[in-house]
Kinemage of the C-alpha trace (Angstrom):
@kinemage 1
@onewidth
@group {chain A} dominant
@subgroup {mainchain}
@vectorlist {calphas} color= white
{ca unk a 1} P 121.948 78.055 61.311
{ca unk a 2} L 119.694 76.151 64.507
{ca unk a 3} L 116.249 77.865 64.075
{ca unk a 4} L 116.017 77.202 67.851
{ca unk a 5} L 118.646 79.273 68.934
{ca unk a 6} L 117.564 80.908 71.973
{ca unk a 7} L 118.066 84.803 73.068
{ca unk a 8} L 120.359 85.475 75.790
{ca unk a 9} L 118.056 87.000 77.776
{ca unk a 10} L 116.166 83.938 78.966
{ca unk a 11} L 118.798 82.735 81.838
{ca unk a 12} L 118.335 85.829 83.679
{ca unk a 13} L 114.443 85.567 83.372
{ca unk a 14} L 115.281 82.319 85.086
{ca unk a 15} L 117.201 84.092 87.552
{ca unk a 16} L 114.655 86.599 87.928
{ca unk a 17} L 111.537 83.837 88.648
{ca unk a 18} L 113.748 81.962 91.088
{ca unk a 19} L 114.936 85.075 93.292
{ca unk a 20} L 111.077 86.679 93.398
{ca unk a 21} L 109.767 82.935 94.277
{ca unk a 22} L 112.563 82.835 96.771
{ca unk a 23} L 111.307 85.877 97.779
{ca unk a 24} L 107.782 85.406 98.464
{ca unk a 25} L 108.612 82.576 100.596
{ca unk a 26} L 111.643 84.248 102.314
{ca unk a 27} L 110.073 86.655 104.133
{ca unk a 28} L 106.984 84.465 105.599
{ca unk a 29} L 109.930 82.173 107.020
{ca unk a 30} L 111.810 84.495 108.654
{ca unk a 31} L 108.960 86.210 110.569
{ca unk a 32} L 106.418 83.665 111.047
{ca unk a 33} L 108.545 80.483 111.547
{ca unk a 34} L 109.424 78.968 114.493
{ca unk a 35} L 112.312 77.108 116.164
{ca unk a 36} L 114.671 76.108 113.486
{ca unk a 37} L 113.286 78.044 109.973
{ca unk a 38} L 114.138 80.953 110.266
{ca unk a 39} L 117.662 79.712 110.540
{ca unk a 40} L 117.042 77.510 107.122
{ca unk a 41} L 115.311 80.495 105.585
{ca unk a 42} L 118.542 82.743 106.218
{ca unk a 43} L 121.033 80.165 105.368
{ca unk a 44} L 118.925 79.345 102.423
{ca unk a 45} L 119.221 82.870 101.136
{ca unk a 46} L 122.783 83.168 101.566
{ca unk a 47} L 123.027 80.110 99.159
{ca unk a 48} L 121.038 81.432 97.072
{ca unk a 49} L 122.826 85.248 96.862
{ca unk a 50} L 125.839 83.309 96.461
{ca unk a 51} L 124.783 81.423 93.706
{ca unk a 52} L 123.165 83.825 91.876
{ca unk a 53} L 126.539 86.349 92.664
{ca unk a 54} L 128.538 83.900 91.048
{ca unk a 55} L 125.990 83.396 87.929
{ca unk a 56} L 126.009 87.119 87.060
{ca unk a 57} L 130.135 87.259 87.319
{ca unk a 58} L 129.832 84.449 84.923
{ca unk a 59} L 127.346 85.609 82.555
{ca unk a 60} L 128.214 87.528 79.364
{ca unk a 61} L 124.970 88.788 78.241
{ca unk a 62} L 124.262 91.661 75.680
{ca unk a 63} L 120.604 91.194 75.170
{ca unk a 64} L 118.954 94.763 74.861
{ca unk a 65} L 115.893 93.915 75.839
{ca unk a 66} L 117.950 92.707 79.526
{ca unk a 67} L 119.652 96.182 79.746
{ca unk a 68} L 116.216 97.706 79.140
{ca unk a 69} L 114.505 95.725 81.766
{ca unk a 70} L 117.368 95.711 84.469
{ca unk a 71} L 117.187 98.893 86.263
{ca unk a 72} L 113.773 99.565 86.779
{ca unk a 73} L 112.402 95.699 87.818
{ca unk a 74} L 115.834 95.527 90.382
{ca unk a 75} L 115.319 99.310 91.604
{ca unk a 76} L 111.449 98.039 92.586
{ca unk a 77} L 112.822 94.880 94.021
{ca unk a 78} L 114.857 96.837 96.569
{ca unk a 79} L 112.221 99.029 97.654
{ca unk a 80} L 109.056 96.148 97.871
{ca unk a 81} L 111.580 94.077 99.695
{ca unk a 82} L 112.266 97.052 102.132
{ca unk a 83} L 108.522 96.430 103.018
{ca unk a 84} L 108.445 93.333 104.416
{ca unk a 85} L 111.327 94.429 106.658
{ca unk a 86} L 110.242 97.374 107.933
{ca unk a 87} L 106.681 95.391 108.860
{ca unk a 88} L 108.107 92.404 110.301
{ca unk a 89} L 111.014 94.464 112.663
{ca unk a 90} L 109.140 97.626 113.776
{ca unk a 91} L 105.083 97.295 112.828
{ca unk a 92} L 104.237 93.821 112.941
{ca unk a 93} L 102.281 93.071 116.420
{ca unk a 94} L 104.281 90.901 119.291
{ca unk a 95} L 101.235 88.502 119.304
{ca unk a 96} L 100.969 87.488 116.281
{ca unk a 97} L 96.670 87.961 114.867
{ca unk a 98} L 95.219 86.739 111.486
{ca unk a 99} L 95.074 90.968 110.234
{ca unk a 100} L 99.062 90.746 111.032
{ca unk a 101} L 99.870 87.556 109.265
{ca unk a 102} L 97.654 88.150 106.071
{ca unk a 103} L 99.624 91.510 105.825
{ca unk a 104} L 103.125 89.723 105.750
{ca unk a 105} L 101.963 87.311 103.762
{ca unk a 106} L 100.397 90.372 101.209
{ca unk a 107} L 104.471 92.243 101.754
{ca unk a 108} L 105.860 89.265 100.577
{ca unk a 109} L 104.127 88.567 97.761
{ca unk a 110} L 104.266 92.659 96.811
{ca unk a 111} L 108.405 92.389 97.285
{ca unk a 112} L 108.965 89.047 94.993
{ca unk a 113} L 106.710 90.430 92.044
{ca unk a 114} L 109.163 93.020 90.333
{ca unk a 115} L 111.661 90.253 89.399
{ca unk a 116} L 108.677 87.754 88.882
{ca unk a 117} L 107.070 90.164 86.277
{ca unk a 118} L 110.730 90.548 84.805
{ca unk a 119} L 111.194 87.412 84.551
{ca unk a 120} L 108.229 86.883 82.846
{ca unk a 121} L 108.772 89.631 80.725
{ca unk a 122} L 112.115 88.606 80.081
{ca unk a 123} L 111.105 84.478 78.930
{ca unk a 124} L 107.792 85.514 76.913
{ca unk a 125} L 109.911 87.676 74.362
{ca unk a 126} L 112.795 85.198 74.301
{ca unk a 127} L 110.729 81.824 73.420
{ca unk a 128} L 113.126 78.525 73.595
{ca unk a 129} L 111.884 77.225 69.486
{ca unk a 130} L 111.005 80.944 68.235
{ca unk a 131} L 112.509 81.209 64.538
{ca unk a 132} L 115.576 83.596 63.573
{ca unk a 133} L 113.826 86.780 61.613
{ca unk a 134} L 116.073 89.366 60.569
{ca unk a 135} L 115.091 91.470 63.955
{ca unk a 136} L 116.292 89.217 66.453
C-alpha cells in the first residue's frame, strides 16, 4: 500500500483556508471599496459559494476528525461573520475615519479566523507524506 496516502480530511482544510481568506478580504471590499468593487467583491462571493456548494455535494468524506471539527469552527463562522455586517450596515460612521476603518478591517479578520484555524487544524493532522500506522 502508497505510504503517502493522504487523509480525507485535507480537501476541506483547503476549503476551509480559502473561504476564511475569502473572508477577510470580503468584507473590507464591500464596505470600503469604491465604484466598481464592491460589485466584484459580491459577484466574487457568489462564485465562490457556488463552487464550494457544489464541492461539498460532491465530496464523500468520513474523516472523524472532519465531523469533530465541523460544527463548532462553521457555528463560529456564522456568528464572527455576523460582525462585520452588523458594523458596516448600522455602526460604521457615514464619513469614513482611520478608528472606523481599523475596526472593519479588525471584524474581518475576527470573521475569517474560525475556518482559517479549522483549516489549519484540519491540514496539520492530515500531512500529504505522513506514513500509514495502525491508527490512521
Amino acid at each position: 500500500m502508497d505510504r503517502q496516502v493522504r487523509r480525507s480530511a485535507r480537501g476541506p482544510g483547503r476549503a476551509y483556508l480559502l473561504v476564511g481568506l475569502a473572508t477577510m478580504v470580503y468584507w473590507p471590499v464591500m464596505f470600503l471599496g469604491g465604484g466598481v468593487w464592491p460589485l466584484i467583491g459580491g459577484l466574487g462571493w457568489i462564485a465562490l459559494t457556488v463552487a464550494l456548494c457544489v464541492y461539498w455535494a460532491r465530496l464523500r468524506v468520513h474523516d472523524r476528525l472532519l465531523k469533530r471539527v465541523r460544527k463548532p469552527v462553521e457555528a463560529a463562522y456564522v456568528v464572527t461573520m455576523a460582525l462585520p455586517f452588523v458594523y458596516g450596515v448600522w455602526l460604521m460612521p457615514p464619513t469614513l475615519t482611520v478608528g472606523s476603518t481599523v475596526v472593519l478591517l479588525a471584524l474581518a479578520v475576527l470573521a475569517g479566523l474560525p475556518l482559517v484555524y479549522g483549516g489549519l487544524l484540519l491540514m496539520r493532522d492530515s500531512p500529504a507524506g505522513a506514513p500509514l500506522t495502525r491508527d490512521r
